[in-house]
Every structure is written in structure tokens, then in C-alpha cells.
Biotite code that builds the C-alpha atoms (Angstrom):
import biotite.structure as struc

atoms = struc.array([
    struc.Atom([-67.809, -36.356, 209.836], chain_id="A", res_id=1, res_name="UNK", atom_name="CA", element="C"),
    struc.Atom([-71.063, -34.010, 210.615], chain_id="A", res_id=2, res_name="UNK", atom_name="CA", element="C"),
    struc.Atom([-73.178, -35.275, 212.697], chain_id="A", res_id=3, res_name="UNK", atom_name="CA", element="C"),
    struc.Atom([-76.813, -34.261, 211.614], chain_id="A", res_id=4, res_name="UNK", atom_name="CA", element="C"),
    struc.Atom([-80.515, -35.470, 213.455], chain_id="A", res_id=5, res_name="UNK", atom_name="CA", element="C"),
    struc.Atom([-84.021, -34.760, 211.758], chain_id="A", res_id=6, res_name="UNK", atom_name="CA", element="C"),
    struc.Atom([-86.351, -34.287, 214.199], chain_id="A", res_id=7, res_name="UNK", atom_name="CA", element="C"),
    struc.Atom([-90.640, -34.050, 214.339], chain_id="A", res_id=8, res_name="UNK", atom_name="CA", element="C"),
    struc.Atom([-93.359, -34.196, 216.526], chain_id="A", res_id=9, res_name="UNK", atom_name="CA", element="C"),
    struc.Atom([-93.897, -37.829, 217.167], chain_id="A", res_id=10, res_name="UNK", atom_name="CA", element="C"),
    struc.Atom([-90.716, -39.539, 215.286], chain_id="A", res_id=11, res_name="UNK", atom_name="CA", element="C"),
    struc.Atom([-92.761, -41.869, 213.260], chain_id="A", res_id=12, res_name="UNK", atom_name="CA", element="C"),
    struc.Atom([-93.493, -40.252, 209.845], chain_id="A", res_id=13, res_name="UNK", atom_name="CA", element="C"),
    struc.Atom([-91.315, -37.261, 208.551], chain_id="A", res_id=14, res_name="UNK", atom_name="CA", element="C"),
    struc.Atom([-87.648, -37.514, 210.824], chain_id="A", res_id=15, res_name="UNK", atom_name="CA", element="C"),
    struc.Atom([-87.127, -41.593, 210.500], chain_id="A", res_id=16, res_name="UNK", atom_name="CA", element="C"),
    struc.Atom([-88.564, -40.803, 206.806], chain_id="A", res_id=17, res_name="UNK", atom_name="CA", element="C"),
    struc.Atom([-86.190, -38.172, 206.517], chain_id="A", res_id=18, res_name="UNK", atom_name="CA", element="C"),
    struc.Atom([-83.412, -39.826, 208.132], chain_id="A", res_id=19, res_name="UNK", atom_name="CA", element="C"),
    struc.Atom([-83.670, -42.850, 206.268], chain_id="A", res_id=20, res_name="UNK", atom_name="CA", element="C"),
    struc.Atom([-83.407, -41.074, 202.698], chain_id="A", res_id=21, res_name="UNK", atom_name="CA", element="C"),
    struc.Atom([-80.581, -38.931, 204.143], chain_id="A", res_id=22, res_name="UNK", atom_name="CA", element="C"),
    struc.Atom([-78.482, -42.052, 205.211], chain_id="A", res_id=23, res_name="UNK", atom_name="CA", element="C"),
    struc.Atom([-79.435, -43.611, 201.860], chain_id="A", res_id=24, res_name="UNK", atom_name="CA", element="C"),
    struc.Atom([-78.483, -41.090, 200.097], chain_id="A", res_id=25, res_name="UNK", atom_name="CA", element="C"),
    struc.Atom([-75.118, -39.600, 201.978], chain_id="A", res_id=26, res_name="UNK", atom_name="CA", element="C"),
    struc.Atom([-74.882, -42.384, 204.724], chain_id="A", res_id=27, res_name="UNK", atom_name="CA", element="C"),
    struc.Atom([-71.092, -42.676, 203.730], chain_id="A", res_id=28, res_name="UNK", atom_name="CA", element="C"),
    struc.Atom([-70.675, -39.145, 204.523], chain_id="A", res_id=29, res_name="UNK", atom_name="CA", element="C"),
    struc.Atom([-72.233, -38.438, 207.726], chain_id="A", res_id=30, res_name="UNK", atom_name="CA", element="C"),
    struc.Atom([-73.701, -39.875, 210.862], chain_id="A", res_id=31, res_name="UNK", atom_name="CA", element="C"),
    struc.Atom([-77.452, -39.289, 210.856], chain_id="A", res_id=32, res_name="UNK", atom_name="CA", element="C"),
    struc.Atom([-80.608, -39.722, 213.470], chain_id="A", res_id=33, res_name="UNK", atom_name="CA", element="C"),
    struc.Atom([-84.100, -38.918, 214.189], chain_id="A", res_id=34, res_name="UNK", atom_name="CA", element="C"),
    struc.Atom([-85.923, -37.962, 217.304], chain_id="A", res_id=35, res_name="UNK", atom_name="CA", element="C"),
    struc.Atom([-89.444, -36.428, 218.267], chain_id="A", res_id=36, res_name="UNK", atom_name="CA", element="C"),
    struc.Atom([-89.960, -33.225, 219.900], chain_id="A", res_id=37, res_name="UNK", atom_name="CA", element="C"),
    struc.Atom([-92.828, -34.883, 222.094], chain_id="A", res_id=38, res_name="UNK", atom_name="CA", element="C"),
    struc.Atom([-93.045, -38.538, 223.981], chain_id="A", res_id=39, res_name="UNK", atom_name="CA", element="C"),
    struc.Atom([-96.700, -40.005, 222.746], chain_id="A", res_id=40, res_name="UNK", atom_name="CA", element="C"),
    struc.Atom([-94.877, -42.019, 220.453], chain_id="A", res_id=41, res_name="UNK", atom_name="CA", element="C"),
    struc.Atom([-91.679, -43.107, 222.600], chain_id="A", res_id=42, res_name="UNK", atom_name="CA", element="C"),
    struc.Atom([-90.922, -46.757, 221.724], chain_id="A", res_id=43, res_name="UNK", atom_name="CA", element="C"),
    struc.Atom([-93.474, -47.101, 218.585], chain_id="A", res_id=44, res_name="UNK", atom_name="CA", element="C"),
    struc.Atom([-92.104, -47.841, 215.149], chain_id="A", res_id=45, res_name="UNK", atom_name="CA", element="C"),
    struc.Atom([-92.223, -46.029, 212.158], chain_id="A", res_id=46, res_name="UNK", atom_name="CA", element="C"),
    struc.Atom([-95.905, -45.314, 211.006], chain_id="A", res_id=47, res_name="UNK", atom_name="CA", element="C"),
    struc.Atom([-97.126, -48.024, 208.189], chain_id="A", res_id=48, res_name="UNK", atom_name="CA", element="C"),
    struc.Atom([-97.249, -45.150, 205.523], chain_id="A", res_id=49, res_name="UNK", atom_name="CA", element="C"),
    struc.Atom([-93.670, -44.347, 206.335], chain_id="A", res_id=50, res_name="UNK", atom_name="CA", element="C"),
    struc.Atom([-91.813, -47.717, 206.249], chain_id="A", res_id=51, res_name="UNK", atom_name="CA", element="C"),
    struc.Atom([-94.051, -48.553, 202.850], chain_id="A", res_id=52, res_name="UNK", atom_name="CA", element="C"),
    struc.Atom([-92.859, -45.114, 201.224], chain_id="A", res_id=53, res_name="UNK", atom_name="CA", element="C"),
    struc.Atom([-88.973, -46.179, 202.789], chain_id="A", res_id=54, res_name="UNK", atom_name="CA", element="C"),
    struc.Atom([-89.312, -50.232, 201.495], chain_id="A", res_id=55, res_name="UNK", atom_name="CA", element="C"),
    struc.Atom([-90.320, -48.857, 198.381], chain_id="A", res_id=56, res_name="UNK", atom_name="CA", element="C"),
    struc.Atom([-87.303, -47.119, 197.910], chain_id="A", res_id=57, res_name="UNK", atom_name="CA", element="C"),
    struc.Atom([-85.296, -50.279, 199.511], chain_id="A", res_id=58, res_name="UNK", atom_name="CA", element="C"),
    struc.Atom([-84.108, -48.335, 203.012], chain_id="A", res_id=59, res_name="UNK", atom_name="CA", element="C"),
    struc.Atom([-85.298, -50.874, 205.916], chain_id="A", res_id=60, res_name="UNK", atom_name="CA", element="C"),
    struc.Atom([-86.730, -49.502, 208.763], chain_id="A", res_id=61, res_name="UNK", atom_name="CA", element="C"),
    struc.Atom([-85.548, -52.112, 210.889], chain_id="A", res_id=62, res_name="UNK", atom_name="CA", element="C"),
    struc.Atom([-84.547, -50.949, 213.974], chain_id="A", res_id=63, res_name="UNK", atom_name="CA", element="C"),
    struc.Atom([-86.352, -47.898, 213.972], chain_id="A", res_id=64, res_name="UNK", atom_name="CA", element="C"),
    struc.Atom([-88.422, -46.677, 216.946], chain_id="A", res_id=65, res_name="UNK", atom_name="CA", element="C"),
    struc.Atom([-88.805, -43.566, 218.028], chain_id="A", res_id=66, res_name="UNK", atom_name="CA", element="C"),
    struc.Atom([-87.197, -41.501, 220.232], chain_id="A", res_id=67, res_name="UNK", atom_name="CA", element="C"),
    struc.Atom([-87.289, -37.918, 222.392], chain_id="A", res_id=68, res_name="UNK", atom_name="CA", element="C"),
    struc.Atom([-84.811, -35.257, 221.706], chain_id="A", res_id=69, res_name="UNK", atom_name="CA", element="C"),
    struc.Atom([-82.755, -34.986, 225.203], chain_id="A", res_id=70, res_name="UNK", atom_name="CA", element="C"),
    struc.Atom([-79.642, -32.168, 225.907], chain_id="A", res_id=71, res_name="UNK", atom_name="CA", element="C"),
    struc.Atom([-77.106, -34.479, 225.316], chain_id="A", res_id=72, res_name="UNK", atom_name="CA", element="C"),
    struc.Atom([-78.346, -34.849, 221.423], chain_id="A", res_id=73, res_name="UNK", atom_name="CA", element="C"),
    struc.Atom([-77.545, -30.586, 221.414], chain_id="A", res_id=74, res_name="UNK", atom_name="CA", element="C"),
    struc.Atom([-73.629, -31.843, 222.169], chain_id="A", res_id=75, res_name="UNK", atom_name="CA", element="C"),
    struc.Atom([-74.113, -34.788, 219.895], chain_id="A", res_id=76, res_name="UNK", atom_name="CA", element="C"),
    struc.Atom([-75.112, -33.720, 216.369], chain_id="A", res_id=77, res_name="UNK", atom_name="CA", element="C"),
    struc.Atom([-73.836, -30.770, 214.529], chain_id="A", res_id=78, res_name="UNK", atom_name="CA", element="C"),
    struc.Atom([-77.310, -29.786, 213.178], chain_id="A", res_id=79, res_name="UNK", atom_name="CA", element="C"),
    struc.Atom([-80.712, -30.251, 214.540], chain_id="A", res_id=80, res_name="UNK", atom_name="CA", element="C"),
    struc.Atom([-83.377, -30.118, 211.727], chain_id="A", res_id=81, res_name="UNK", atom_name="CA", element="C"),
    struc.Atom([-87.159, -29.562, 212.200], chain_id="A", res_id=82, res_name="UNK", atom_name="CA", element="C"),
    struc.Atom([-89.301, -30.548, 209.778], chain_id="A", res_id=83, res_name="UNK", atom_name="CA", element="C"),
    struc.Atom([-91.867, -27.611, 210.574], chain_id="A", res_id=84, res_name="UNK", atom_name="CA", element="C"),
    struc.Atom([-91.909, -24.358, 212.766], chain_id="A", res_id=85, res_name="UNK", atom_name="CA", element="C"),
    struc.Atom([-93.791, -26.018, 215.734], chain_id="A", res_id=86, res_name="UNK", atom_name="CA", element="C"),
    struc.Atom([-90.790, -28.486, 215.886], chain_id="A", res_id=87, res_name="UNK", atom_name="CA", element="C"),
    struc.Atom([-88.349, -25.829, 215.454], chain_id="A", res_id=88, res_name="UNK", atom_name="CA", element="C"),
    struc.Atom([-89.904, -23.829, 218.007], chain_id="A", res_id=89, res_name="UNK", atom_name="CA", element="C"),
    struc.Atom([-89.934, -26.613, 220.560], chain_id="A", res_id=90, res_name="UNK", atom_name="CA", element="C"),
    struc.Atom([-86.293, -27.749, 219.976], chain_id="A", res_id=91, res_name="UNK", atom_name="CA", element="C"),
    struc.Atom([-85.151, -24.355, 220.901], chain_id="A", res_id=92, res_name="UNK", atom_name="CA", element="C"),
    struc.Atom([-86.932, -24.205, 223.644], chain_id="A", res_id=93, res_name="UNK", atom_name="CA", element="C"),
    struc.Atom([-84.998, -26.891, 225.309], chain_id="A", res_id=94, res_name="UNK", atom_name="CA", element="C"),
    struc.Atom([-81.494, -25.767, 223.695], chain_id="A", res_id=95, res_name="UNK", atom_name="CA", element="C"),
    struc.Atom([-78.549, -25.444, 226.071], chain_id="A", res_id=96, res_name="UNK", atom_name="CA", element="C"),
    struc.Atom([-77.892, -21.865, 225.778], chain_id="A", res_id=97, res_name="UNK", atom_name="CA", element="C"),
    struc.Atom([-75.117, -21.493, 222.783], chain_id="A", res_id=98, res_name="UNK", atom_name="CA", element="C"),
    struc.Atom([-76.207, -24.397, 221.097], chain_id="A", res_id=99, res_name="UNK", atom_name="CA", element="C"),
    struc.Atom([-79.206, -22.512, 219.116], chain_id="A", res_id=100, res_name="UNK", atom_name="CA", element="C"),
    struc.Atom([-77.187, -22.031, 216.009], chain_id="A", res_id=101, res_name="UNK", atom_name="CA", element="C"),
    struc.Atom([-77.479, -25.845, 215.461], chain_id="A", res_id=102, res_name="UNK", atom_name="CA", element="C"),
    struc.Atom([-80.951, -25.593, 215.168], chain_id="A", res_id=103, res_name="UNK", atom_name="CA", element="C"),
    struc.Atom([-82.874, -25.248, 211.572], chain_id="A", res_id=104, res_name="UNK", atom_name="CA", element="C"),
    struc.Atom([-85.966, -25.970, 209.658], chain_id="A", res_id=105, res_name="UNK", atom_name="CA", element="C"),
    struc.Atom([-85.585, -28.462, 206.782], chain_id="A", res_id=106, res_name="UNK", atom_name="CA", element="C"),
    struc.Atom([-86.847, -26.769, 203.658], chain_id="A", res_id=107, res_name="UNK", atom_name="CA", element="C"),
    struc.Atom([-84.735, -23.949, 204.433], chain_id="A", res_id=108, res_name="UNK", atom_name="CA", element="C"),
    struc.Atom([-81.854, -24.988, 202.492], chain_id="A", res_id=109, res_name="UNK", atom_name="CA", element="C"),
    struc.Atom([-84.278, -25.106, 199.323], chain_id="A", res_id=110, res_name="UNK", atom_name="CA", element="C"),
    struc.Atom([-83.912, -22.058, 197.750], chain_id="A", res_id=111, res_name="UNK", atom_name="CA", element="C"),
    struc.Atom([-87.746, -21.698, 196.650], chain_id="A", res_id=112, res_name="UNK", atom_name="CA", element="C"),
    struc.Atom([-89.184, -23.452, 200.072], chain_id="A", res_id=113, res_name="UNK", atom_name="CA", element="C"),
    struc.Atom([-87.511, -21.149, 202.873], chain_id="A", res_id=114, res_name="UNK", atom_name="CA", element="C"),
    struc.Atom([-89.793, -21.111, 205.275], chain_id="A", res_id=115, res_name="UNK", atom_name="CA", element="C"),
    struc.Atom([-92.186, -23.521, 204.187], chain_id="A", res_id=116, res_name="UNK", atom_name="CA", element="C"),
    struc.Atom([-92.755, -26.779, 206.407], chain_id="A", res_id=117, res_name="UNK", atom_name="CA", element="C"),
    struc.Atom([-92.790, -30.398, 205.257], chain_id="A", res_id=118, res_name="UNK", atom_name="CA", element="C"),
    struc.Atom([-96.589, -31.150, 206.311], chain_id="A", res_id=119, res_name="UNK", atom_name="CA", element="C"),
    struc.Atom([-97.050, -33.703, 208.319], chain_id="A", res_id=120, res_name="UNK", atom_name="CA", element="C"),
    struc.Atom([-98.621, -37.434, 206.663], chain_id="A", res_id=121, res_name="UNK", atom_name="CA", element="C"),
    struc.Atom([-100.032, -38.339, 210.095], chain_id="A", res_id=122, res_name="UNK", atom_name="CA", element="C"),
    struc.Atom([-102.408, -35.571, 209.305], chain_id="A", res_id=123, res_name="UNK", atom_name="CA", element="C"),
    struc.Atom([-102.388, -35.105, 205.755], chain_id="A", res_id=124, res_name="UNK", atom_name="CA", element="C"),
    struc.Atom([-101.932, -38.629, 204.695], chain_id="A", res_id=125, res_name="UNK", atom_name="CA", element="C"),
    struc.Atom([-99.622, -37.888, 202.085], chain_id="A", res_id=126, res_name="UNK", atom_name="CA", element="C"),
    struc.Atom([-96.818, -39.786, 202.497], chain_id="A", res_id=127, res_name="UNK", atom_name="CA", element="C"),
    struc.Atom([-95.666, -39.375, 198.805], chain_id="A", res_id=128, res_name="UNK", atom_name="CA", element="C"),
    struc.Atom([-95.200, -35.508, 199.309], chain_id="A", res_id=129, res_name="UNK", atom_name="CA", element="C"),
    struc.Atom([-93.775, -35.760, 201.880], chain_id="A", res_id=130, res_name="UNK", atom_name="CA", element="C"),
    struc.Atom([-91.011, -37.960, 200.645], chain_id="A", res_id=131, res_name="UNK", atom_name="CA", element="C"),
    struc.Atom([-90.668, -35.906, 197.754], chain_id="A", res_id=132, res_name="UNK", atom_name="CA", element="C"),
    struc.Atom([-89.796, -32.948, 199.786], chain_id="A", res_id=133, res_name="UNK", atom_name="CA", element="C"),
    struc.Atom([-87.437, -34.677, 201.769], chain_id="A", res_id=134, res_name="UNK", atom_name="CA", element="C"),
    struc.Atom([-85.677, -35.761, 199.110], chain_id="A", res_id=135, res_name="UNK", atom_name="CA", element="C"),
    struc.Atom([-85.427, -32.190, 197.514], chain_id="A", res_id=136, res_name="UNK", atom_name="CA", element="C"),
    struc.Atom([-84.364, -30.992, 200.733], chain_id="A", res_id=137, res_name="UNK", atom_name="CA", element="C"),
    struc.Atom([-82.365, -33.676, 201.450], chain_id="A", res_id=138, res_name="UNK", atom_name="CA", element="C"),
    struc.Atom([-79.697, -32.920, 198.760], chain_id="A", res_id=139, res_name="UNK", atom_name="CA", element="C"),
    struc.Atom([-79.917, -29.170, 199.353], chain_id="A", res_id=140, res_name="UNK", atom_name="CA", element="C"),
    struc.Atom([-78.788, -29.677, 202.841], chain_id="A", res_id=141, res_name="UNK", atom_name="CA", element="C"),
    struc.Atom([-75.840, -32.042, 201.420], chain_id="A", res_id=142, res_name="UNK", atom_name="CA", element="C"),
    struc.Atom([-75.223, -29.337, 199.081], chain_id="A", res_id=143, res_name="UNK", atom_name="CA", element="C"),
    struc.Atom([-74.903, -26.494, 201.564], chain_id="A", res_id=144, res_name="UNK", atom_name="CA", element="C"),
    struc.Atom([-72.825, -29.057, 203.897], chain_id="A", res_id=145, res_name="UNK", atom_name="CA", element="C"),
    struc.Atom([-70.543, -29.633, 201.572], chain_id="A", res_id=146, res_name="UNK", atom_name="CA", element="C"),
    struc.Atom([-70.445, -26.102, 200.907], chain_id="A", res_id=147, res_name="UNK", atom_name="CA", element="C"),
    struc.Atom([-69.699, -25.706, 204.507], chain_id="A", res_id=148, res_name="UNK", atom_name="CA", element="C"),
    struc.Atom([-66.655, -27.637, 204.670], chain_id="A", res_id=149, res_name="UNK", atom_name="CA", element="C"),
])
């Protein structure tokens, strides 16, 4: 089973949002996680605009809190997805040498987003696009996992 974890800046909006529609989705298929590339938001829940998007769609975000990428998550999961370039850019700068090729950006699976970020709803306040795009990349990445296998 692939082990794959979303990760953003603060691990309260996009990753938990991300990882919680992946698990929905394909939680029989793979283990899944979340983590933040930064610590202000070490401990906190899931932001309000997140877990109302999530409840809506019946995932519970109990249990949820977020957490910092460390080395040992580079041995851990399989794939390490950002959910912008800034996250991307930070996760490889802590990489293990010869673990980079774990490392991706979400959209890039989408054959008509490579490249593009998933903004973040901290900022933007748009939770609703932003689950949207997850869930479009979401099964693109299943899609080129099961591809992969």
C-alpha cells in the first residue's frame, strides 16, 4: 500500500482538506497524512472554513491537528505533495539527499493545471475552490498511482 502525505504551509486549510477527501475517496487503498512546511500552527486544528467544507461532505475532522514535516516522514510516505511551489520548494529543502523524487506539487497530475498551485483559503477565503481542486486533483493522482503500479 502507497503511502502518500499532502503537505502546506500551516496544515490547517489545504493538506488536512486534501487529506481528508483523499482518504474519503481512496482511504481503502492507501495510507494518507498531512503536515505543514512551517510550525505557527503546530497543535491547532483544522481552520473553521476547512472542517465546514470537510462536514459538508461527511469526512470528520476529528482528530486532526496539525503537524511539521520532519526527515523521518521522507522514509515514511512514498510521495510528498505540496499544494503550491513555496511548499514544494521548502520540502526539498529539508529532503534527505535521494529522497527528492518523492517530492511533487498537487495539480501536477491534472493534465490542464501542471504547474498551477491550489491557492491558499487562509488568504483567499475560498474554501469552495479550493476543495474543488483537490478533488480534481485528487483522482488524477489516484489515476496516475494506479497507473504506477
Amino acid at each position: 500500500m502507497k503511502h502518500i502525505l499532502f503537505v502546506c504551509l500551516g496544515n490547517i486549510c489545504r493538506s488536512p482538506m486534501a487529506e481528508g477527501i483523499f482518504k474519503d475517496l481512496y482511504g481503502d487503498q492507501y495510507v494518507v497524512g498531512s503536515a505543514a512546511t512551517s510550525s505557527w500552527e503546530h497543535g491547532n486544528p483544522v481552520h473553521p472554513g476547512t472542517a465546514s467544507i470537510l462536514e459538508e461532505m461527511g469526512i470528520s475532522t476529528d482528530g486532526m491537528f496539525s503537524s511539521q514535516l520532519t526527515i523521518d516522514d521522507f522514509y515514511r510516505y512514498d510521495y510528498i505533495i505540496g499544494m503550491d511551489k513555496s511548499n514544494v520548494e521548502n520540502i526539498l529543502k529539508i529532503a534527505p539527499k535521494g529522497t527528492e523524487h518523492k517530492v511533487y506539487l498537487f495539480l501536477d497530475q491534472v493534465d490542464n493545471l501542471k504547474g498551477h498551485e491550489v491557492p491558499d483559503p487562509y488568504y483567499t477565503g475560498d474554501f469552495e475552490e479550493t476543495k474543488n481542486l483537490i478533488l480534481h486533483g485528487s483522482h488524477a493522482w489516484h489515476q496516475f498511482l494506479t497507473k504506477k503500479e
